[in-house]
C-alpha positions in Angstrom: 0.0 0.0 0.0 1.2 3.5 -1.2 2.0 5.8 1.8 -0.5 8.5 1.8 -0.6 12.1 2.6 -3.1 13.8 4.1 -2.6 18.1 5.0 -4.1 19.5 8.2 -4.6 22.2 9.8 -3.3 22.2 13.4 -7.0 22.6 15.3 -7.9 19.6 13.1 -5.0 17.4 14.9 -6.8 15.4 17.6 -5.1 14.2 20.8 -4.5 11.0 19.3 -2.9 12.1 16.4 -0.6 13.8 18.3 0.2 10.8 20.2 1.3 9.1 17.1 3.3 12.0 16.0 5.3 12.2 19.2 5.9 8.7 18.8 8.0 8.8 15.6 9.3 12.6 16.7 10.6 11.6 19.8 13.2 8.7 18.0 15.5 11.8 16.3 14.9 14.7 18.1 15.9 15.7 21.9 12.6 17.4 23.0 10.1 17.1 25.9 7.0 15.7 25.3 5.7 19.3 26.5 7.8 21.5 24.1 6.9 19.3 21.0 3.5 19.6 21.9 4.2 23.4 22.4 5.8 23.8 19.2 2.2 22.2 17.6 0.7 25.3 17.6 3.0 27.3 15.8 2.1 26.1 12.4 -0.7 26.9 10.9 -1.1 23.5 8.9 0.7 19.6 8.9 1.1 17.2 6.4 1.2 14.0 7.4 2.4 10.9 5.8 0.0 7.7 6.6 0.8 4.0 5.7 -2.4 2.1 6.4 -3.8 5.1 8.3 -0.7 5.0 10.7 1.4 8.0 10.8 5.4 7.6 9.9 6.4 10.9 9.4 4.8 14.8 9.1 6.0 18.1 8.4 5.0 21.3 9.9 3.4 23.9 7.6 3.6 27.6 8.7 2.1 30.0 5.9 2.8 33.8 5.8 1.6 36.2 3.2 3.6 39.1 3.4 4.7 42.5 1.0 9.4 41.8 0.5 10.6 44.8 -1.7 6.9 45.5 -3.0 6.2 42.6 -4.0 3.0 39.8 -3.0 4.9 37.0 -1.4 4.1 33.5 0.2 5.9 32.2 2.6 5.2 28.1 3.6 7.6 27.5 6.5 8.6 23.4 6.6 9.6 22.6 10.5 9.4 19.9 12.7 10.0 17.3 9.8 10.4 13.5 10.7 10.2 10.7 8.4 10.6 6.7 10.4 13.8 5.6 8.5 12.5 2.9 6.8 10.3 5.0 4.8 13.2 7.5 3.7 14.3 7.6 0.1 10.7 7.7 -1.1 10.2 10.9 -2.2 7.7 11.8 0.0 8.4 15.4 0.6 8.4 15.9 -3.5 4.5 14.4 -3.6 4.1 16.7 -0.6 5.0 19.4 -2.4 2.9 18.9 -5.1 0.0 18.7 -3.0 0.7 22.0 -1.6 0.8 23.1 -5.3 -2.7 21.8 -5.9 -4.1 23.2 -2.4 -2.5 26.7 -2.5 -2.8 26.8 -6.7 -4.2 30.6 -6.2 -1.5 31.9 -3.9 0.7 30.6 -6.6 -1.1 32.5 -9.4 -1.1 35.8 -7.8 1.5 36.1 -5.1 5.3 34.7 -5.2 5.4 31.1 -3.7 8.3 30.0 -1.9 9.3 26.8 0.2 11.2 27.4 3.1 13.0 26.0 5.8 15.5 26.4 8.7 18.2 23.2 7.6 19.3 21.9 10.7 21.1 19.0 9.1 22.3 18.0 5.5 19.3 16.3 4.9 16.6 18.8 5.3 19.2 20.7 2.7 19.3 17.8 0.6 15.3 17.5 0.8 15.0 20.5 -1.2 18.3 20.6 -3.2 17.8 17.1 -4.9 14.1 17.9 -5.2 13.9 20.9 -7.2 15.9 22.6 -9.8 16.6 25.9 -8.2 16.6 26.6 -4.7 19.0 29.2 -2.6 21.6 28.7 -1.2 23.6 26.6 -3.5 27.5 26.4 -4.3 26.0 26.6 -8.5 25.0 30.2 -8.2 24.8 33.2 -6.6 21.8 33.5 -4.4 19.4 36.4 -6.8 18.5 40.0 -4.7 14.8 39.0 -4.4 15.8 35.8 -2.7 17.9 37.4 -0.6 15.8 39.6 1.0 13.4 36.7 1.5 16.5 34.9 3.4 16.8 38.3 5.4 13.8 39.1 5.8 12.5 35.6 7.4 16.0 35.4 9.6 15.1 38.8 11.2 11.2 38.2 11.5 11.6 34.3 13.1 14.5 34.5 14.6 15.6 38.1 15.5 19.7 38.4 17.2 20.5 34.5 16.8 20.3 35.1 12.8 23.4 36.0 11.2 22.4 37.7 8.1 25.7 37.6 6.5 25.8 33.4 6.8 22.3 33.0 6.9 22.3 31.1 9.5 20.4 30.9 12.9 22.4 29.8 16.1 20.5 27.4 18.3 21.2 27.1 22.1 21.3 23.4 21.8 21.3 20.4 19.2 18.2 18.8 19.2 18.8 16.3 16.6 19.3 12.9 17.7 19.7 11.0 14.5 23.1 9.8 13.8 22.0 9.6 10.2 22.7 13.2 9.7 26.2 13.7 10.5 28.1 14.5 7.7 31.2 12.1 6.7 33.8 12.2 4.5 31.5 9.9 2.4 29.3 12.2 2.0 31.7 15.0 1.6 32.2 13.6 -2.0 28.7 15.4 -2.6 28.8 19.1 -3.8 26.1 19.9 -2.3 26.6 18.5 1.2 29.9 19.2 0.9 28.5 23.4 0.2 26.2 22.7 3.0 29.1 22.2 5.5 30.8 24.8 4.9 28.0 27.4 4.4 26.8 25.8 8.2 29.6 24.2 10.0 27.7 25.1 12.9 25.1 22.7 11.9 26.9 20.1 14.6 25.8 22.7 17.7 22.5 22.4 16.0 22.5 25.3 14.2 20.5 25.6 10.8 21.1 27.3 7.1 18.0 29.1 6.1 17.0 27.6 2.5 14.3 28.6 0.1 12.9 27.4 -3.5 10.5 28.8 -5.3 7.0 27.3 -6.0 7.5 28.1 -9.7 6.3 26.6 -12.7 9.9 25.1 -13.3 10.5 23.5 -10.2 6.8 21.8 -10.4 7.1 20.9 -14.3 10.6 19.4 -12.3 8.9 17.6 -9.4 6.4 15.6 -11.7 8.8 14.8 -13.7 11.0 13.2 -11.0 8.1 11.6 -9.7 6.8 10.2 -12.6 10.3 8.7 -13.3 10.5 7.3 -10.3 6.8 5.8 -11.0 8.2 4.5 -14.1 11.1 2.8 -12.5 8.9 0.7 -9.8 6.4 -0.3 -12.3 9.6 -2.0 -14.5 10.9 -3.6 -11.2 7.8 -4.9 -10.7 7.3 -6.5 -14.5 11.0 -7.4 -14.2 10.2 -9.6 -10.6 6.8 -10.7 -12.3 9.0 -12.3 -15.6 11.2 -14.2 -13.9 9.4 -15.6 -11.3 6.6 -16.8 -14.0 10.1 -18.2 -15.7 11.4 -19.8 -12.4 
């Protein structure tokens, strides 16, 4: 069965639900039960990720339409992400992104869209940078003046005197990532973009994250159904290929 994903908003949460959420949350991330259930509220929506109707990961969605440099912008804040290891490498935050597409279609149309997020480890980077085709920052360009300010101006509003706006990065008082998965080797230091990532954060083992945007344009979707349909493409061949020889076994 196909993991599903269903988007929330955070009243709509029940108690249960939250329960289950904790549940995977609490296996990678340092944090009270209180806090996380603290942190809840500061999204306005959640997307969770179901496999038969049990949660295994979720994402916090915080939406902000604001004016940057004159110009009609919307912000979608992803926090709080967990995803149960056995259910990584699945592409789920892609398809979650083109929901969002589909459900926010109009703020789209007439504001700027853009994905955000504060990386606290490679991954969350990696989320974004092997999902879509232009995102900021990267080592392939410089980041554009309009993205900028969006970098700036989201380091300043969220996180006030523990942003550095010349790194654009946000010091955190503690690590509160748990998951040994995410520390960077020299393995993965053979990757260009992890490899960018650690030196644009090398703070990121204190915990500290690199504030990264894409935009929700019609490039990077046109580029997210494409991977997705690829990687569609690919299972159903695996399958026929598994189907073949066991018929000729």
């Amino acid at each position: 069965m196909k993991v599903s994903i269903k988007i929330k908003t955070s009243d709509q949460l029940s108690a249960q639900t939250i329960d289950q959420m904790w549940d995977v949350y609490k296996e990678y991330y340092h944090y009270s039960a209180a806090y996380f259930r603290q942190r809840i509220h500061r999204n306005t929506h959640f997307a969770l990720f179901l496999k038969h109707n049990k949660i295994i990961g979720f994402t916090g969605l915080r939406i902000n339409k604001v004016n940057i440099d004159g110009k009609k912008t919307s912000l979608f804040y992803l926090g709080q992400t967990v995803i149960h290891h056995n259910y990584r490498g699945k592409k789920l935050l892609r398809r979650m992104g083109i929901k969002l597409a589909k459900a926010f279609c109009l703020d789209f149309l007439l504001r700027r869209g853009y994905l955000w997020c504060d990386a606290i480890s490679y991954k969350s980077y990696m989320a974004i940078a092997k999902g879509m085709c232009e995102f900021y920052p990267t080592f392939r360009n410089q980041t554009p003046q309009f993205e900028d300010a969006i970098i700036q101006f989201v380091g300043k509003k969220f996180y006030g005197d523990s942003f550095c706006s010349k790194s654009g990065t946000v010091s955190k008082k503690q690590n509160f990532v748990s998951d040994p998965s995410t520390l960077i080797t020299s393995l993965e230091l053979r990757n260009p973009d992890i490899q960018y990532y650690a030196g644009a954060n090398p703070g990121y083992i204190q915990g500290n994250g690199l504030i990264t945007l894409t935009p929700m344009n019609w490039t990077n979707i046109t580029y997210l159904l494409h991977n997705i349909w690829k990687k569609s493409k690919s299972r159903k061949a695996q399958a026929s290929g598994r189907l073949t020889a066991t018929k000729a076994a």
